[in-house]
N, C-alpha and C positions, 0 to 999 in steps of 0.2 A: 340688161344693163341697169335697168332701174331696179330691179329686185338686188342685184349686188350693192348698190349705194344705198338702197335701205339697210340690207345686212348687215352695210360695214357702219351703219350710223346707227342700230342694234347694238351690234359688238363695243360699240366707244361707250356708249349711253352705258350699256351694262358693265365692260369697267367700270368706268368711271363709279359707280353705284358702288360695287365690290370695294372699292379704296374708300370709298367714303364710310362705309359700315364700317371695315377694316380699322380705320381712324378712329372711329366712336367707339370703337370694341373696344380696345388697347388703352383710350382715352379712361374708359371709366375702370378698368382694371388698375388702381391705384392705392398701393400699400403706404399705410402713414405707419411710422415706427413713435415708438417714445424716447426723445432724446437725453442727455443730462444735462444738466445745465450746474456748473461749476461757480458759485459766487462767491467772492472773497471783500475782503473790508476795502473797498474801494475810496477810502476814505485818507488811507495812507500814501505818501508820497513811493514808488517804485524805487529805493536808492537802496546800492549794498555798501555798508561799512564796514572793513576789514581793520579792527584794529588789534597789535600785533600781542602777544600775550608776554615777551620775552624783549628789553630792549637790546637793539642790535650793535653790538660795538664796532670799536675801529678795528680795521683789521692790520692787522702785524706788518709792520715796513719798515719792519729793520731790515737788516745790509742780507743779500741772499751768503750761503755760506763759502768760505774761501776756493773748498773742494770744485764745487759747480761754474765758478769765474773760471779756474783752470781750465776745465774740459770745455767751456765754450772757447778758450783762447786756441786750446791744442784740439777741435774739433775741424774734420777736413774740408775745405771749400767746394761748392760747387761751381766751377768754371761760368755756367751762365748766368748765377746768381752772383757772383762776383763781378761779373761786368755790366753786368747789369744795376748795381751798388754804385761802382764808379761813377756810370754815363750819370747818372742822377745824379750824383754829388758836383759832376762838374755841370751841367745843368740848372741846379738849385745856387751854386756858390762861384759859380764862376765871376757874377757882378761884386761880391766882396774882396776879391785880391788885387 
């Protein structure tokens, strides 16, 4: 009995030992790389300025052409979009009349 509880307090001691070299081992195996190191004029403010090379004009709002009024007036409805138009209209205007 006493020979077993020394063996097992043997056994832990000499783990223990095994993990500790294990740790130092690994510890001092340690590669340094050379890094880069990127430095720019840090002296400037970070802003981007997009300025446009070409000024933009107005864009055309004259009257769209007669052709296209037509085919939206003779283009076919859709049933639930149409009633769906109404209920809104009488919703939105119903306090006007």
């Amino acid at each position: 009995m006493v020979s077993t509880l020394i063996r097992m307090k043997l056994q832990t001691t000499l783990a223990l030992v095994l993990i500790l070299v294990a740790l130092t081992v690994r510890a001092e195996t340690r590669i340094e790389m050379q890094g880069t190191a990127v430095i720019g004029n840090q002296e400037l403010p970070q802003i981007l300025y997009i300025v446009p090379w070409k000024k933009s004009g107005l864009p055309d709002m004259g009257r769209p052409p007669i052709s296209q009024l037509v085919n939206e007036v003779l283009a076919p409805l859709d049933r639930e979009e149409f009633r769906r138009e109404i209920y809104y209209h009488r919703v939105f205007f119903e306090n006007q009349y």
